[in-house]
N, CA, C and O of each residue as an XYZ file, in Angstrom:
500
protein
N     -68.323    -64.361     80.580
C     -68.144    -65.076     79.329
C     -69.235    -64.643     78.356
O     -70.428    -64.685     78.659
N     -68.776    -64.222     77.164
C     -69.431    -63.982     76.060
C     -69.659    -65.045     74.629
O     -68.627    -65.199     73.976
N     -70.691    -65.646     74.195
C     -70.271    -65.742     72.860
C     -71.045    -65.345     71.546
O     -72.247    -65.470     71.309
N     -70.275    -64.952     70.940
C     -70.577    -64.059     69.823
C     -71.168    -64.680     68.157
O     -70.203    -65.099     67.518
N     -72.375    -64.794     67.460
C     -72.572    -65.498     66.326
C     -72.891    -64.353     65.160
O     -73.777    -63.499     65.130
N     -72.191    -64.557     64.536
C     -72.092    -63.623     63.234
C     -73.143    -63.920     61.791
O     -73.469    -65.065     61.479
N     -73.363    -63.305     61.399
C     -74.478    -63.655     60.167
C     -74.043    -62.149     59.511
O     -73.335    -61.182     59.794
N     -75.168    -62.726     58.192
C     -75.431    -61.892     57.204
C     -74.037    -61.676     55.773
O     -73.844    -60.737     55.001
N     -73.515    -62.634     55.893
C     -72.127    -62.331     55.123
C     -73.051    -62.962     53.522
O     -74.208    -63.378     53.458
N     -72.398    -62.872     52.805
C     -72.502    -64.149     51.348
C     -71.963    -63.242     50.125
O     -71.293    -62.251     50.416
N     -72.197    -63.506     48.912
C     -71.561    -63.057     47.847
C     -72.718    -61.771     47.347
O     -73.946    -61.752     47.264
N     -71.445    -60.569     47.027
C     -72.189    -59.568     46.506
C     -71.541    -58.630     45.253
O     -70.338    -58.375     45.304
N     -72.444    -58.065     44.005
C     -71.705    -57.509     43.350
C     -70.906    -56.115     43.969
O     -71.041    -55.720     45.127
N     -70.096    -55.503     42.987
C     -69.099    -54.568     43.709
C     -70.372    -53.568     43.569
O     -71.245    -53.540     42.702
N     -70.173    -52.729     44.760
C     -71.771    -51.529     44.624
C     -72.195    -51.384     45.306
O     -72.506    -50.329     45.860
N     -72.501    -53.091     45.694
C     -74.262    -53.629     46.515
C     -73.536    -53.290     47.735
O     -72.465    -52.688     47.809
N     -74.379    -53.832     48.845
C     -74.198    -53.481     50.379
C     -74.723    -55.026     50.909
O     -75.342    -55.938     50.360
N     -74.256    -54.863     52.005
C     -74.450    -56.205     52.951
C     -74.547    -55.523     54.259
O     -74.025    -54.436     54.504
N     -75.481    -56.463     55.357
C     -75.667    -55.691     57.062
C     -75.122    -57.157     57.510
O     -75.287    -58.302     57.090
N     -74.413    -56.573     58.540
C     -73.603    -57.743     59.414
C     -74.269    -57.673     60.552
O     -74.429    -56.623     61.173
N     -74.781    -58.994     60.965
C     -74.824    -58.632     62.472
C     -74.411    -59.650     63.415
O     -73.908    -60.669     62.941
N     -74.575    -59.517     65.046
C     -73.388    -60.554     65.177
C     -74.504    -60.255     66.344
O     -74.984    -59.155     66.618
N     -74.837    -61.711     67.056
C     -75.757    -61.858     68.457
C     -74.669    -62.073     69.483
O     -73.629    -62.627     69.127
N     -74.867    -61.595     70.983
C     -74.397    -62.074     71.732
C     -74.671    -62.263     72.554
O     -75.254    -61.335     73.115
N     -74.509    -63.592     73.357
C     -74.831    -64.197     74.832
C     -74.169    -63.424     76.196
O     -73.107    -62.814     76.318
N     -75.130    -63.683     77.054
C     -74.402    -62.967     78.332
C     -74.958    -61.926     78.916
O     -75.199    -61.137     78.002
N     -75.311    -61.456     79.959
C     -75.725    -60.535     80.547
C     -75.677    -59.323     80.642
O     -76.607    -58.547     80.862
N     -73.935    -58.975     80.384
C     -73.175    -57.719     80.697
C     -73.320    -57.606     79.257
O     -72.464    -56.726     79.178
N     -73.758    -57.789     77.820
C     -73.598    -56.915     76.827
C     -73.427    -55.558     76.481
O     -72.778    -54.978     75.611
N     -74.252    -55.171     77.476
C     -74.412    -53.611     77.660
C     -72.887    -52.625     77.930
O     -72.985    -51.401     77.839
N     -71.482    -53.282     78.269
C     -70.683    -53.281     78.795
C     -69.268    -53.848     78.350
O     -68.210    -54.001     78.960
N     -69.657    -54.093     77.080
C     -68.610    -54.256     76.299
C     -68.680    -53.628     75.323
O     -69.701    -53.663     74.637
N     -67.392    -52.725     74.926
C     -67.167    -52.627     73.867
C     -66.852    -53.558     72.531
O     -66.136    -54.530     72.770
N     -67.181    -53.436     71.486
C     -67.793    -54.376     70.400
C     -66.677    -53.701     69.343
O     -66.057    -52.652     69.516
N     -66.626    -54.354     68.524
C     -65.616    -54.468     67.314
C     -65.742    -55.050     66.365
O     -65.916    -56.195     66.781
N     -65.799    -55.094     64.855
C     -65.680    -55.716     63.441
C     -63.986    -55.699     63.010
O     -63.256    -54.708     63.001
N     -63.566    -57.317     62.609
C     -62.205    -57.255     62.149
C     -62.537    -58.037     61.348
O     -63.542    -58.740     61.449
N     -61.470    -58.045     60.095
C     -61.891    -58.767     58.766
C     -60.315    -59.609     58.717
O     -59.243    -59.149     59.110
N     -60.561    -60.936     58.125
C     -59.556    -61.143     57.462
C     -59.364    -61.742     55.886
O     -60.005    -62.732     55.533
N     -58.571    -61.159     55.116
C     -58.253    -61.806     53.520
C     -57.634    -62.987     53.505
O     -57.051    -63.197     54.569
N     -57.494    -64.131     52.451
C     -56.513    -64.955     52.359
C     -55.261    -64.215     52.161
O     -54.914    -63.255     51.473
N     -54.720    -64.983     52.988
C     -53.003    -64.251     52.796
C     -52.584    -62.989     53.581
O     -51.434    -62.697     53.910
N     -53.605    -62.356     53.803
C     -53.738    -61.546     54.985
C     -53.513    -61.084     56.759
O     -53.904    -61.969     57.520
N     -53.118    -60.217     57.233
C     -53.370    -60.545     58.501
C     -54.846    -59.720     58.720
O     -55.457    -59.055     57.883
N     -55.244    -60.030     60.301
C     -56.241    -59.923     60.737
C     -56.338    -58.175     60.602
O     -55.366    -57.558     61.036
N     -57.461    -57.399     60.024
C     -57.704    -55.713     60.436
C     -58.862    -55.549     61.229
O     -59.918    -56.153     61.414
N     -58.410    -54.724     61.555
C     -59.838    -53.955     62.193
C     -60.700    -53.345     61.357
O     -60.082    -53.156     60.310
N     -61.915    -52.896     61.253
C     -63.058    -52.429     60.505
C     -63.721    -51.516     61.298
O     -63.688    -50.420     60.739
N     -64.321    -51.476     62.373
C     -64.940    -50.975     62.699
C     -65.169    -51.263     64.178
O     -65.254    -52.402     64.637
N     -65.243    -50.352     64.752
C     -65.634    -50.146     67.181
C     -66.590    -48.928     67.365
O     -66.595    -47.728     67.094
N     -67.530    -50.000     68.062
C     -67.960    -48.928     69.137
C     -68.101    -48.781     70.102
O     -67.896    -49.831     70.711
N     -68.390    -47.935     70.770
C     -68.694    -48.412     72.517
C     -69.669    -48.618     73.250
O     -70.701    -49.025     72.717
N     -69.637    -48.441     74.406
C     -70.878    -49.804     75.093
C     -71.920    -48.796     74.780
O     -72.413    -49.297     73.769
N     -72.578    -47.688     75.000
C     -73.237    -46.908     74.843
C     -73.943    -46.799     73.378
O     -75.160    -46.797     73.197
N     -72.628    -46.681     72.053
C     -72.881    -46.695     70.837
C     -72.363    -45.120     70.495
O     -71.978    -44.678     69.413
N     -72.470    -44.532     71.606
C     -71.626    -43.082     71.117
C     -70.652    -42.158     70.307
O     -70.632    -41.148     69.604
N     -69.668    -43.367     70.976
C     -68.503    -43.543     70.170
C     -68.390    -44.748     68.862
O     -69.178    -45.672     68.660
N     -67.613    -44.530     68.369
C     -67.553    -45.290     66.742
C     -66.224    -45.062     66.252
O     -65.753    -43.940     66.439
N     -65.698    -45.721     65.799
C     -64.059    -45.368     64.913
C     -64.554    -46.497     63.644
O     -65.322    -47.455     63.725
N     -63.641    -45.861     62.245
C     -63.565    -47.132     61.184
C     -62.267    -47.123     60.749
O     -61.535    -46.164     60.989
N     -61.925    -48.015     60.179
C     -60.707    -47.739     59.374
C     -60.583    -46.530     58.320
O     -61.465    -45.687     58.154
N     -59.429    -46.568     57.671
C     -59.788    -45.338     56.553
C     -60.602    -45.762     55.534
O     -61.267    -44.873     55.002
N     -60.781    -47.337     54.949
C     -61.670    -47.445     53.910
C     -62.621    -47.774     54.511
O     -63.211    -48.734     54.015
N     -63.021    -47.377     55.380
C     -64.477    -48.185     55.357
C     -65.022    -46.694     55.899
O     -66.180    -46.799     56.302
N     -64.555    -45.501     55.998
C     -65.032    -44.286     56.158
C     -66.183    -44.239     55.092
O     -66.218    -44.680     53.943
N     -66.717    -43.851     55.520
C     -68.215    -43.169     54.156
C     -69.196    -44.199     53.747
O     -70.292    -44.031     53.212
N     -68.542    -45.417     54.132
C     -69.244    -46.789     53.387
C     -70.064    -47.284     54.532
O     -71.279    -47.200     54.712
N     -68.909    -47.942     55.435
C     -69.699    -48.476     56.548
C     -70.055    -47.772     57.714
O     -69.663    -46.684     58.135
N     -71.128    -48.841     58.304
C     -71.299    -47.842     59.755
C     -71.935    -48.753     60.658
O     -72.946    -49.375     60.335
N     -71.374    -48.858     61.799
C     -71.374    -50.018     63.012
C     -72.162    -49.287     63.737
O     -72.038    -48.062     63.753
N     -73.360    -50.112     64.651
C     -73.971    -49.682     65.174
C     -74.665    -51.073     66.335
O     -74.549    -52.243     65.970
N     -75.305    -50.753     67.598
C     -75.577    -51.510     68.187
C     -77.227    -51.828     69.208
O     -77.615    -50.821     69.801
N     -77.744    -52.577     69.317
C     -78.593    -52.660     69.771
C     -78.875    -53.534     71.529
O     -79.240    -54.700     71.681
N     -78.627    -52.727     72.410
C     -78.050    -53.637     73.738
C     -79.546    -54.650     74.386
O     -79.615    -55.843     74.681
N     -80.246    -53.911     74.409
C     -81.827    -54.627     74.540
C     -81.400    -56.146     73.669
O     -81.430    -57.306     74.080
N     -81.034    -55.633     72.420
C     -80.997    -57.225     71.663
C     -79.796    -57.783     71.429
O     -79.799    -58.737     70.651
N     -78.411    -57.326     72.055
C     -77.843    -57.697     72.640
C     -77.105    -57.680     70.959
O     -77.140    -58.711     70.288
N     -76.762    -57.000     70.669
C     -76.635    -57.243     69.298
C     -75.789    -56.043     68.462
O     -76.002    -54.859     68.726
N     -74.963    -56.383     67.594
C     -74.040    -55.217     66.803
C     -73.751    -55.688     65.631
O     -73.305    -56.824     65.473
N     -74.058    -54.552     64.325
C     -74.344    -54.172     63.632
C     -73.089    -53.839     62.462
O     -72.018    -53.441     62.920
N     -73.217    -53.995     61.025
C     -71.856    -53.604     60.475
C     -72.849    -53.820     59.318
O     -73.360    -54.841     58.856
N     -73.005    -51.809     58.837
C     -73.936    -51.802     57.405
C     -72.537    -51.663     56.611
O     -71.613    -50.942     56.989
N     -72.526    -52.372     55.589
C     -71.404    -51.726     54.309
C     -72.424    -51.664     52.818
O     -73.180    -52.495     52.314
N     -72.064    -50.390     52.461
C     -72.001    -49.994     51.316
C     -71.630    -50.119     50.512
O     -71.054    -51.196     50.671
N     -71.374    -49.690     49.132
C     -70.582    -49.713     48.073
C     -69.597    -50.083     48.084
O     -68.550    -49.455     47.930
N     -69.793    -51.426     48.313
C     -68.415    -52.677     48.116
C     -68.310    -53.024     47.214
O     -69.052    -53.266     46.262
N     -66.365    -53.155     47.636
C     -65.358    -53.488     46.426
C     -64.915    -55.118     46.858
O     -65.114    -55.894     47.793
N     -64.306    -55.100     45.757
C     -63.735    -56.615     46.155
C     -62.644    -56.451     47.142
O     -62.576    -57.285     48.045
N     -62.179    -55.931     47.114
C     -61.059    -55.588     48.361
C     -61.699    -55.741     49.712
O     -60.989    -55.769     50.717
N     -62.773    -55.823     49.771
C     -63.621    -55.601     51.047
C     -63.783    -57.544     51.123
O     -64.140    -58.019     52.202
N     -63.583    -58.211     50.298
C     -63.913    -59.568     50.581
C     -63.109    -60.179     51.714
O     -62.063    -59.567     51.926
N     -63.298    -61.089     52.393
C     -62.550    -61.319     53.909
C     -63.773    -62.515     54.510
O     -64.837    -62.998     54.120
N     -62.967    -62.603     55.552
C     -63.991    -62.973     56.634
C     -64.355    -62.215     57.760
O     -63.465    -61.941     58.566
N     -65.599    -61.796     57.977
C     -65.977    -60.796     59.048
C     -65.762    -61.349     60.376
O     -66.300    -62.442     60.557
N     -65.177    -60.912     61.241
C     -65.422    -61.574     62.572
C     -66.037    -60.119     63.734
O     -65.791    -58.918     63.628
N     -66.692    -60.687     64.548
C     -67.418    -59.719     65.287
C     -66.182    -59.861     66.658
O     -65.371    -60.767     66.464
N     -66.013    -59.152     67.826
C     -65.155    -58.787     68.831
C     -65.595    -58.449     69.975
O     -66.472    -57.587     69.923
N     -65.247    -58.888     71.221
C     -65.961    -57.784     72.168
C     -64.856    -57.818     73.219
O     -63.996    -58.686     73.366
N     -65.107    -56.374     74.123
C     -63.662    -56.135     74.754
C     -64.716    -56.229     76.033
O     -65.944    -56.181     76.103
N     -63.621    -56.390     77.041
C     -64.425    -56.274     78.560
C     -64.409    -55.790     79.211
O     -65.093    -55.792     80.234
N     -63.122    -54.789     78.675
C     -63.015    -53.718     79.984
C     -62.891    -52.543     79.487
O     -62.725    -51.582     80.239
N     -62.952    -52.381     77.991
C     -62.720    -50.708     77.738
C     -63.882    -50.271     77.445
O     -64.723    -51.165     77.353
N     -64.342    -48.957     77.215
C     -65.280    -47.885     77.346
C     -65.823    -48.289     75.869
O     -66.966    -48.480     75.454
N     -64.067    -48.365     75.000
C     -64.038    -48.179     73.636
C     -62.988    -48.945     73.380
O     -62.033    -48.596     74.074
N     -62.712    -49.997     72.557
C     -62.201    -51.244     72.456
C     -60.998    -50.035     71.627
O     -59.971    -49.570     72.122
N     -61.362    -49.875     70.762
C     -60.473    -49.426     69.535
C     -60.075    -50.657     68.137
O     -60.740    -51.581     67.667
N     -58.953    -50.222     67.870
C     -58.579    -51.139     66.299
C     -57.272    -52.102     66.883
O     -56.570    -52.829     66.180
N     -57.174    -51.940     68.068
C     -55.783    -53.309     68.625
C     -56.724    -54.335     68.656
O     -57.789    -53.989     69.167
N     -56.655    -55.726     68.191
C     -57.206    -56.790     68.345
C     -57.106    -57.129     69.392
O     -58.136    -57.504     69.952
N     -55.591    -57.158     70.269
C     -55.316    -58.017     71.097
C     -56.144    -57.368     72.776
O     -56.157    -57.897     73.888
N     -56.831    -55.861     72.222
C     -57.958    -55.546     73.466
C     -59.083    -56.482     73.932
O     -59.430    -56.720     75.089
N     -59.726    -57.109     72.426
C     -60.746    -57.788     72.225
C     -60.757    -59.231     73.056
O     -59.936    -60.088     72.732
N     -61.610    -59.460     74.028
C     -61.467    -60.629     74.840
C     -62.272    -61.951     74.018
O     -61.933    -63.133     74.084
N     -63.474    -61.360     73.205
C     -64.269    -62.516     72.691
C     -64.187    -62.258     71.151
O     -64.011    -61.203     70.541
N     -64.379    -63.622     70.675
C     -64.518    -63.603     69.242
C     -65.550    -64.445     68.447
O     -65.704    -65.599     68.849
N     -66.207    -64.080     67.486
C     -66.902    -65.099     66.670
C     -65.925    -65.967     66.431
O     -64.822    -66.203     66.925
N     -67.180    -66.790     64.750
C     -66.450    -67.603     64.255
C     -65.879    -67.253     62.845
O     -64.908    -67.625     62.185
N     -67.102    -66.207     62.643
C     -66.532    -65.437     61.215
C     -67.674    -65.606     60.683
O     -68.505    -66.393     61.135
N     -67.923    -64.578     59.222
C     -68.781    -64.603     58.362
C     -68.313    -64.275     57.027
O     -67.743    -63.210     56.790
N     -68.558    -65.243     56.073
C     -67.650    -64.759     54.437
C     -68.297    -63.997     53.974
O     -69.475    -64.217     53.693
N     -67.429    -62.384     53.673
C     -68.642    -61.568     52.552
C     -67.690    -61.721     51.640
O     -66.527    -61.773     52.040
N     -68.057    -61.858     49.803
C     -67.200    -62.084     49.485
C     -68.138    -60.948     47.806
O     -69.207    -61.236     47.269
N     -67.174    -59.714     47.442
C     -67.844    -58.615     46.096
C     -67.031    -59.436     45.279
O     -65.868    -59.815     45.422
N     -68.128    -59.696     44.122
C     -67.646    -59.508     43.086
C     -67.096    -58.335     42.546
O     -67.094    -57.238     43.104
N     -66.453    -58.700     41.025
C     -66.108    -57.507     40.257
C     -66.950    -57.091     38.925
O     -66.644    -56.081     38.291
């Protein structure tokens, strides 16, 4: 059992950057693959960003290529979501993910065994 607490979200102009990070409980951290999914009002749930237990591997969506970049810290038990030059389109609720049995979770949600509670980033225009 994992649980996952998300921070660092709040209101930003379109441009600025925000670091997500998300703590997690539990022993085996080291051993899950980790995941960022966002959701909009009116929206369904996306994926954003995976990496794997190692940190080796990494996938993003297509917009969040060049901008963001997920990264993890297993000592502190902890994963990471820098974004860049955000648009308002990027506004959502962040939720952090963790899978339990893959190497590399990927962008299917329904891999992801644990979930935050969410974090609002929300760009202005």
């Amino acid at each position: 059992q994992v649980q996952l607490v998300e921070s660092g979200g709040g209101l930003v102009q379109a441009g600025g950057s925000l670091r997500l990070s998300c703590a997690a409980s539990g022993r085996t951290f080291s051993r899950y693959a980790m995941g960022w999914f966002r959701q909009a009002p009116g929206k369904e749930r996306e994926f954003v960003a995976g990496i794997s237990w190692s940190g080796g591997s990494t996938g993003y969506t297509d917009s969040g290529k060049g901008r963001f970049t997920i990264s993890r810290d297993n000592a502190q038990k902890r994963v990471y979501l820098q974004m860049t030059s955000l648009k308002p389109e990027d506004t959502a609720v962040y939720y952090c993910a963790a899978d339990k049995d893959s190497y590399y979770g990927g962008s299917y949600s329904d891999n992801y065994d644990y979930w935050g509670q969410g974090t609002q980033v929300t760009v202005s225009s």
